[in-house]
C-alpha positions as YAML, in Angstrom:
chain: A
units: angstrom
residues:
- id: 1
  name: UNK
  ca: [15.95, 18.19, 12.21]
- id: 2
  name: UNK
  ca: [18.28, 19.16, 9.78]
- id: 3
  name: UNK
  ca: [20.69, 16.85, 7.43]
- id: 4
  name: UNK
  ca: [23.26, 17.75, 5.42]
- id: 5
  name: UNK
  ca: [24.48, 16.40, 2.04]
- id: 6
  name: UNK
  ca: [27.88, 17.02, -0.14]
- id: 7
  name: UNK
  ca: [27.11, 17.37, -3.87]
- id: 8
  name: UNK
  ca: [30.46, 14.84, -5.58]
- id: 9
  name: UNK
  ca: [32.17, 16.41, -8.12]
- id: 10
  name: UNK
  ca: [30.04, 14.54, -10.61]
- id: 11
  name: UNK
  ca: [27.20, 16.41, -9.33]
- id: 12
  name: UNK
  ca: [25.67, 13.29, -7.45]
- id: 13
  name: UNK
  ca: [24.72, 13.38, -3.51]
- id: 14
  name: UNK
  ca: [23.29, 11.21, -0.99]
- id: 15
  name: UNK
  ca: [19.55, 10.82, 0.60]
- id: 16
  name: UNK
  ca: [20.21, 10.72, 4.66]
- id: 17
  name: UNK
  ca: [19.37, 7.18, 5.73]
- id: 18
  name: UNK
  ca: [16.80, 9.30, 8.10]
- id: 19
  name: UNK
  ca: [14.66, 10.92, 5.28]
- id: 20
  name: UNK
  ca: [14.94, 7.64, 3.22]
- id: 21
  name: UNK
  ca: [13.06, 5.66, 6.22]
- id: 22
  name: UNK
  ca: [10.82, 8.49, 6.89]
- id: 23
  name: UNK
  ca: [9.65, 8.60, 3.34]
- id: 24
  name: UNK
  ca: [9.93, 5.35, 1.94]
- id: 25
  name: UNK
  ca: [12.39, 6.25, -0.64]
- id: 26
  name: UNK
  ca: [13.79, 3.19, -2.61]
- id: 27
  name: UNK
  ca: [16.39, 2.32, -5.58]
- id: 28
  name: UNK
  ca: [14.27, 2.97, -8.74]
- id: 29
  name: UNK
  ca: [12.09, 5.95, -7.41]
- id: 30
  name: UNK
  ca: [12.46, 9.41, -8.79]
- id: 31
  name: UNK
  ca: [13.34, 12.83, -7.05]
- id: 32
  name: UNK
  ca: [11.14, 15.45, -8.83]
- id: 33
  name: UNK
  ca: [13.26, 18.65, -7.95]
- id: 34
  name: UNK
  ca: [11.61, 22.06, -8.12]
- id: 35
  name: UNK
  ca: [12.64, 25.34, -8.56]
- id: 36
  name: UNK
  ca: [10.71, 27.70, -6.25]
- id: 37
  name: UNK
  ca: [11.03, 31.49, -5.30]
- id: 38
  name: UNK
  ca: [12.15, 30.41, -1.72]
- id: 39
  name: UNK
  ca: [14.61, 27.50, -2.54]
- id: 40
  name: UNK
  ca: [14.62, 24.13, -3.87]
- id: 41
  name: UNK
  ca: [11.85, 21.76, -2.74]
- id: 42
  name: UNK
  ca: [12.30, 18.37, -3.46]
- id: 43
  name: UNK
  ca: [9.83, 15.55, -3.98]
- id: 44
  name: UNK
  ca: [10.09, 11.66, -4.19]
- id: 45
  name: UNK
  ca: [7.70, 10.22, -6.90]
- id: 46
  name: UNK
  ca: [7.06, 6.56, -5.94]
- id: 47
  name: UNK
  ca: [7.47, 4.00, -9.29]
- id: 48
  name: UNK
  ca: [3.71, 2.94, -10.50]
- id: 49
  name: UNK
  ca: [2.94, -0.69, -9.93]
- id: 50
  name: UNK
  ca: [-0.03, -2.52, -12.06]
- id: 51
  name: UNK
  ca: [-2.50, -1.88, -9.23]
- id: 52
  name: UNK
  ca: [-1.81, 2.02, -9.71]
- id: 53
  name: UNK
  ca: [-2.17, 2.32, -13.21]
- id: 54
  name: UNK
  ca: [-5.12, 0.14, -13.69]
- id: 55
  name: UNK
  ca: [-8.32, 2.67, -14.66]
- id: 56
  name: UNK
  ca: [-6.05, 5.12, -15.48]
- id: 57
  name: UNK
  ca: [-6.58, 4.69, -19.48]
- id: 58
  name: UNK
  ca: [-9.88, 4.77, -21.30]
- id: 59
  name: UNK
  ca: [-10.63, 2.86, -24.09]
- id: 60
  name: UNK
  ca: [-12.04, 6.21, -25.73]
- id: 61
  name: UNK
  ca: [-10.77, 9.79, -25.90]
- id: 62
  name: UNK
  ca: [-7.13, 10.87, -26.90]
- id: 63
  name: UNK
  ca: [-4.42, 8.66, -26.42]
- id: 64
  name: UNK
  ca: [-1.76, 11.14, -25.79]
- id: 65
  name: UNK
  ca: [-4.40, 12.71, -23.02]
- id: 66
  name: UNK
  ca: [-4.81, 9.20, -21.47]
- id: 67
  name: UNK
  ca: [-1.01, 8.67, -21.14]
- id: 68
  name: UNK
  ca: [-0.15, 12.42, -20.20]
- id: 69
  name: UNK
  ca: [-2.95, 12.20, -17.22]
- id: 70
  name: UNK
  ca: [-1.44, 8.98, -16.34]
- id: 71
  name: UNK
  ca: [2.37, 10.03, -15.82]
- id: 72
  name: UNK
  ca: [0.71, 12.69, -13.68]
- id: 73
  name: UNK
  ca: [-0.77, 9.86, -11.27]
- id: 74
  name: UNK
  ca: [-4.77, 11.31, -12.13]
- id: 75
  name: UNK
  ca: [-7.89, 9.81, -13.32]
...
């Protein structure tokens, strides 16, 4: 189904109510937008809670590694 949005002149727009439900989409979660050869695809990136982020870092290797793997959601 499609939905349709009108960019505001401050270059903001609105997530249909549908695709909100649909994809869980809250206040605080980010909208990774990517450029693509065919159009734009975007993609909701859900906020981390504790329970996500726990394992993530190890106590050795490279700090800037550990947090870089991290914001990328992998292990």
């Amino acid at each position: 189904m499609l939905s349709e949005t009108v960019i505001s002149k401050g270059y903001q727009t609105v997530i249909p109510a549908r695709i909100r439900k649909a994809h869980n989409i809250m206040p605080g979660d980010v909208l990774d937008w990517i450029d693509s050869e065919t159009g734009i695809i975007v993609q909701p990136r859900k906020k981390r809670t504790l329970d996500d982020i726990i394992g993530l870092v190890k106590a050795e290797g490279d700090a800037v590694e550990s947090k870089k793997r991290a914001q990328k959601g992998l292990k």
